[in-house]
C-alpha positions as a LaTeX table, in Angstrom:
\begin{tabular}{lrrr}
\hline
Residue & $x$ (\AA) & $y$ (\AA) & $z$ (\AA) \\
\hline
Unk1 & $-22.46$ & $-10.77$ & 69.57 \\
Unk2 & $-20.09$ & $-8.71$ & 67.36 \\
Unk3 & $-18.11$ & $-11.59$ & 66.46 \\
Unk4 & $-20.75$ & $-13.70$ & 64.97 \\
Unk5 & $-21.80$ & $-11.16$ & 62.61 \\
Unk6 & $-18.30$ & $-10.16$ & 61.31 \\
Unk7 & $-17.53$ & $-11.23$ & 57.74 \\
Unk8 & $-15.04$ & $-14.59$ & 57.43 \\
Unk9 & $-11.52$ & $-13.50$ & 56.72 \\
Unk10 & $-10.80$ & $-14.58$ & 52.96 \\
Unk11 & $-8.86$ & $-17.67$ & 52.63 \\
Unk12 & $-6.37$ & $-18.51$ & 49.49 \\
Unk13 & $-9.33$ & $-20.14$ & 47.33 \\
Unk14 & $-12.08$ & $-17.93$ & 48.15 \\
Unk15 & $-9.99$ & $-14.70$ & 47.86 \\
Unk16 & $-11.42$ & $-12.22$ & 44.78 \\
Unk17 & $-10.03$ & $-9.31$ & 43.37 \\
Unk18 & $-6.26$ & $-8.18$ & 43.45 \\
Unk19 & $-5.24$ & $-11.35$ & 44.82 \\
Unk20 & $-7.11$ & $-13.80$ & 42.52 \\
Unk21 & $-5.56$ & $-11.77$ & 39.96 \\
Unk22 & $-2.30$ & $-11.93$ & 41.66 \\
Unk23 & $-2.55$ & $-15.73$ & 41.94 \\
Unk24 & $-3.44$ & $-15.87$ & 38.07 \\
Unk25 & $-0.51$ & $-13.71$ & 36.80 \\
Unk26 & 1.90 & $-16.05$ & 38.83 \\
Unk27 & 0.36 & $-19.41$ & 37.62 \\
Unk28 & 0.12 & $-18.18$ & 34.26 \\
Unk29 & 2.59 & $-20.15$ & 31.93 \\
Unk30 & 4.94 & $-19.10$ & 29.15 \\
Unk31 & 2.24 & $-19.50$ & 26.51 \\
Unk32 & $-0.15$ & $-17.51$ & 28.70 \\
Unk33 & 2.27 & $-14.78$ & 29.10 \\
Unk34 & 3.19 & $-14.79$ & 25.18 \\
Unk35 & $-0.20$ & $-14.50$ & 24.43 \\
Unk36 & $-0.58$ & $-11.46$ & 26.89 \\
Unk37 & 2.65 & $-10.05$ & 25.38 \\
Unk38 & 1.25 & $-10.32$ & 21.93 \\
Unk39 & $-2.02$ & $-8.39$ & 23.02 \\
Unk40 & $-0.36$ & $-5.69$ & 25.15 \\
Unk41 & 2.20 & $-5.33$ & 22.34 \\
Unk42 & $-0.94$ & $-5.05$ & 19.84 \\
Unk43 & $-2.43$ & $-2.71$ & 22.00 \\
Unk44 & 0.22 & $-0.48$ & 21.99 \\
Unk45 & 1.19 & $-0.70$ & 18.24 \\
Unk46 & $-2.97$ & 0.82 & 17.78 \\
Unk47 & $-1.94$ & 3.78 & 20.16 \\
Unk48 & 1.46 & 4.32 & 18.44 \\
Unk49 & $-0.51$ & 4.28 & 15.23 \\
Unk50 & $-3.02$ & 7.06 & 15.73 \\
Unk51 & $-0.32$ & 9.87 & 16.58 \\
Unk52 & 1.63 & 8.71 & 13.72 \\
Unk53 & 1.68 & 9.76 & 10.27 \\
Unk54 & $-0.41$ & 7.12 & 8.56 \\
Unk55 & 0.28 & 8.31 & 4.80 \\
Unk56 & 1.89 & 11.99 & 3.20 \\
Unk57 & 2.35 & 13.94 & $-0.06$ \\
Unk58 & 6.01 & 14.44 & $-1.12$ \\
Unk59 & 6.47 & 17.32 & $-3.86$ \\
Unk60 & 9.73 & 16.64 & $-4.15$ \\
Unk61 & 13.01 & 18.41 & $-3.66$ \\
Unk62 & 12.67 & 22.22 & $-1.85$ \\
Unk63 & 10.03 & 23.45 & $-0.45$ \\
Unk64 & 7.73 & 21.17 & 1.38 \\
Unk65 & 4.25 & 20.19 & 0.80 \\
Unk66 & 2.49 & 22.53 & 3.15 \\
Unk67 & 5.30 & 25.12 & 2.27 \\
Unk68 & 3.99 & 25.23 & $-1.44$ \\
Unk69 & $-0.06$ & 24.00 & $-0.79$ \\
Unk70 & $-2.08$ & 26.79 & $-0.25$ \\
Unk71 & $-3.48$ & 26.96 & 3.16 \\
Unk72 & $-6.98$ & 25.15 & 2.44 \\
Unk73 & $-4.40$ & 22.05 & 0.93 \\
Unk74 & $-1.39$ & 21.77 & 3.64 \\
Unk75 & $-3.65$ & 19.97 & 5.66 \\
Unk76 & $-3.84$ & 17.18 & 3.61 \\
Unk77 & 0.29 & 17.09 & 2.66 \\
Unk78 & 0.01 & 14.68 & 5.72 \\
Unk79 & $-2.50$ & 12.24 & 7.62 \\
Unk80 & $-2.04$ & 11.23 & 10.78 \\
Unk81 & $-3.88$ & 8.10 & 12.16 \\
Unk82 & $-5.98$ & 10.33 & 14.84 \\
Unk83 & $-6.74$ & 12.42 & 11.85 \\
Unk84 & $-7.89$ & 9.19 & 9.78 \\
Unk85 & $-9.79$ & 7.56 & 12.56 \\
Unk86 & $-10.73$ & 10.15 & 15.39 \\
Unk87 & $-9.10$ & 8.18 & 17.89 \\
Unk88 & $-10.70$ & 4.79 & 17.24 \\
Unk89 & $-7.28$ & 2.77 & 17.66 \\
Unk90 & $-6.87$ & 3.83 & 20.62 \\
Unk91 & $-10.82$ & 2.92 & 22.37 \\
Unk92 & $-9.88$ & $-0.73$ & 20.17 \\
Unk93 & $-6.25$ & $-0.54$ & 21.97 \\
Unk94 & $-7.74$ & $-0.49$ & 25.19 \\
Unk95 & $-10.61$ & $-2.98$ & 24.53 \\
Unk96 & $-7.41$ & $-5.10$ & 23.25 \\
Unk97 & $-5.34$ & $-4.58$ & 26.32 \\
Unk98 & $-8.26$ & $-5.45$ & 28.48 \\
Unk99 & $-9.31$ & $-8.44$ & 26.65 \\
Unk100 & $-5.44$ & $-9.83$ & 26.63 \\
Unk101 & $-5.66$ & $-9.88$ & 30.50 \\
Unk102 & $-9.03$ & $-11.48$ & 30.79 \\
Unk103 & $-8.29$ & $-13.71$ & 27.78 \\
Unk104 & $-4.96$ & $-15.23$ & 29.51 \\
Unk105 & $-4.96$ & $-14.52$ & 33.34 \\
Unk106 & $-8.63$ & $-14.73$ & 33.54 \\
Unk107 & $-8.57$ & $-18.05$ & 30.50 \\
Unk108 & $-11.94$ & $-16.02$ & 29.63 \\
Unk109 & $-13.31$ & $-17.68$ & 25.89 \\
Unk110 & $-15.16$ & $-14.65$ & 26.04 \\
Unk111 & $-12.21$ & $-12.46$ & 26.39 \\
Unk112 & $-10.54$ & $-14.45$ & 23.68 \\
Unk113 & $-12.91$ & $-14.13$ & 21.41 \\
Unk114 & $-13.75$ & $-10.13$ & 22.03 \\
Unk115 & $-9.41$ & $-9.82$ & 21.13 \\
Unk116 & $-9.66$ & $-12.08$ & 18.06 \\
Unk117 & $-12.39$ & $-9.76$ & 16.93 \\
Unk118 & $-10.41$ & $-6.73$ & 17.97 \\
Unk119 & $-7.86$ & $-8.05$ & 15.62 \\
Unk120 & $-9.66$ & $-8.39$ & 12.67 \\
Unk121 & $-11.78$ & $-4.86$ & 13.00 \\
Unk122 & $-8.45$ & $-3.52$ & 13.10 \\
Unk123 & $-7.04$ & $-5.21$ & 10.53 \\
Unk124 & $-10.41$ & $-4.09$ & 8.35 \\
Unk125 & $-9.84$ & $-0.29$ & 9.25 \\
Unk126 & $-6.37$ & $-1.13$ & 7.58 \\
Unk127 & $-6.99$ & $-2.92$ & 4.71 \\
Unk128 & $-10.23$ & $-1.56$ & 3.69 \\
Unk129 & $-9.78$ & 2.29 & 4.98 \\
Unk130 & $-6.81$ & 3.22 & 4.63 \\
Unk131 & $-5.13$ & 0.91 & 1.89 \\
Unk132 & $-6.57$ & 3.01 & $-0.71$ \\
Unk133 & $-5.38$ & 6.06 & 0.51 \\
Unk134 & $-2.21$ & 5.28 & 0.51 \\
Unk135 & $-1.36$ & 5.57 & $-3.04$ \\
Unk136 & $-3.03$ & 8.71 & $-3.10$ \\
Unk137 & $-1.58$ & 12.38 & $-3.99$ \\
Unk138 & $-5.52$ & 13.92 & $-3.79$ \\
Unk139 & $-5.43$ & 17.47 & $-4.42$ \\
Unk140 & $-1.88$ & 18.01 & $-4.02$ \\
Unk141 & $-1.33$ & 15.66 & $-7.08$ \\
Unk142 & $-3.04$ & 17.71 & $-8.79$ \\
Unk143 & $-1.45$ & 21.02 & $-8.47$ \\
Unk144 & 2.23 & 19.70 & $-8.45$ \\
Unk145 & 3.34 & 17.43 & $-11.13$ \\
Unk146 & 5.77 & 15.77 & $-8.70$ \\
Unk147 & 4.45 & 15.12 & $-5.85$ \\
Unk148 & 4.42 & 11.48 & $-4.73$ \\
Unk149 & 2.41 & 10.17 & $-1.96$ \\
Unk150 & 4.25 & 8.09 & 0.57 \\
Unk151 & 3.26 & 5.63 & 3.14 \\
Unk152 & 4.00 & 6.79 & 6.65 \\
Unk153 & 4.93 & 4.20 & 9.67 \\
Unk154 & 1.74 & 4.61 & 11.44 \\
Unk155 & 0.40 & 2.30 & 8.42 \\
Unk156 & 2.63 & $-0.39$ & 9.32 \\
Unk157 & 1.62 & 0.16 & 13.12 \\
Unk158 & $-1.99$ & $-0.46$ & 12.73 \\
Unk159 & $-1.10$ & $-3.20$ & 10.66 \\
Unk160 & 1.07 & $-5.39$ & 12.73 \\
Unk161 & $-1.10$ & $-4.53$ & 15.76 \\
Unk162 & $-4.46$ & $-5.60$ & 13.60 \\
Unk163 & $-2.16$ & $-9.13$ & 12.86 \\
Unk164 & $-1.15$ & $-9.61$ & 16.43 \\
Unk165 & $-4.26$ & $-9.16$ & 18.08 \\
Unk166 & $-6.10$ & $-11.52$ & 15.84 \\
Unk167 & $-2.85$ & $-14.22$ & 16.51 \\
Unk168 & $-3.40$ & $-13.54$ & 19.81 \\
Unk169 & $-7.12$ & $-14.01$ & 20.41 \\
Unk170 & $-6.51$ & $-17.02$ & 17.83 \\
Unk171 & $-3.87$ & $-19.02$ & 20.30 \\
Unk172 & $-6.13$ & $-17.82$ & 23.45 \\
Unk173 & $-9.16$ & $-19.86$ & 21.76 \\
Unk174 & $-7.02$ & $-22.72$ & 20.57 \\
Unk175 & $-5.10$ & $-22.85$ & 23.85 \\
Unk176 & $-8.07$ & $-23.19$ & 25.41 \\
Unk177 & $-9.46$ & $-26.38$ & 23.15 \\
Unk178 & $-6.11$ & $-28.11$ & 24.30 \\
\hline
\end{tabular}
């Protein structure tokens, strides 16, 4: 009999997929959705981040940097975060983005603890990567008494994103000991 064999119709609580997922997002509460705001936020902040300019060389007023560098140095008048990283902000911005949905719709500790961790590798390619470059005129410095390096806004990018992950997987794990 064909009717025997035929798989049960899913019901409300057995449902998976889209409308588990659909059930989570609307149950979720204001904390749930901060927390997912935070991490989506963070995750897009490490995106923003690698196509901007992370740090640059200033020679002052005229010309600019790679106007006056020779061809070998105008490459390095200006770092971009893609440049810096080859693109790791934005693999980490999708492992973030990922892990703020599992870590809040999904209340995965897992999850929470992957976009804690996300947080603080980011905020480690920050602080320990590219902090020290930032004060840096390299080459340039060299051949033009005036030039000044400067700190681009990608910097600040990867920075608040490396903070807000970590805040975020921080009140996904606490929220969860409540």
């Amino acid at each position: 009999m064909a009717g025997e064999d035929a798989a049960p119709e899913p019901t409300a609580k057995t449902s998976r997929g889209l409308g588990r997922f659909s059930a989570s997002a609307r149950a979720a509460g204001p904390v749930e959705l901060g927390i997912l705001a935070l991490g989506i936020l963070a995750a897009g902040l490490m995106v923003l981040a690698e196509f901007s300019t992370l740090f640059a060389v200033d020679v002052g007023s005229g010309p600019s940097c790679e106007d006056l560098a020779s061809t070998a140095l105008a490459d390095t008048c200006s770092t971009t975060g893609r440049e810096q990283h080859s693109y790791a902000l934005v693999l980490l911005a999708l492992l973030a983005a990922g892990m703020a949905v599992g870590a809040t719709l999904a209340r995965s500790p897992a999850a929470a603890a992957a976009l804690l961790v996300v947080g603080l590798v980011v905020l480690g390619i920050t602080l320990i990567g590219d902090l020290p470059d930032i004060g840096r005129e390299g080459a340039i410095g060299e051949r033009f008494t005036q030039a000044e390096a400067q700190t681009g806004a990608g910097f600040f990018y990867e920075l608040a994103a490396g903070v807000l992950a970590t805040l975020a997987g921080g009140l996904a794990i606490a929220r969860r000991r409540d």
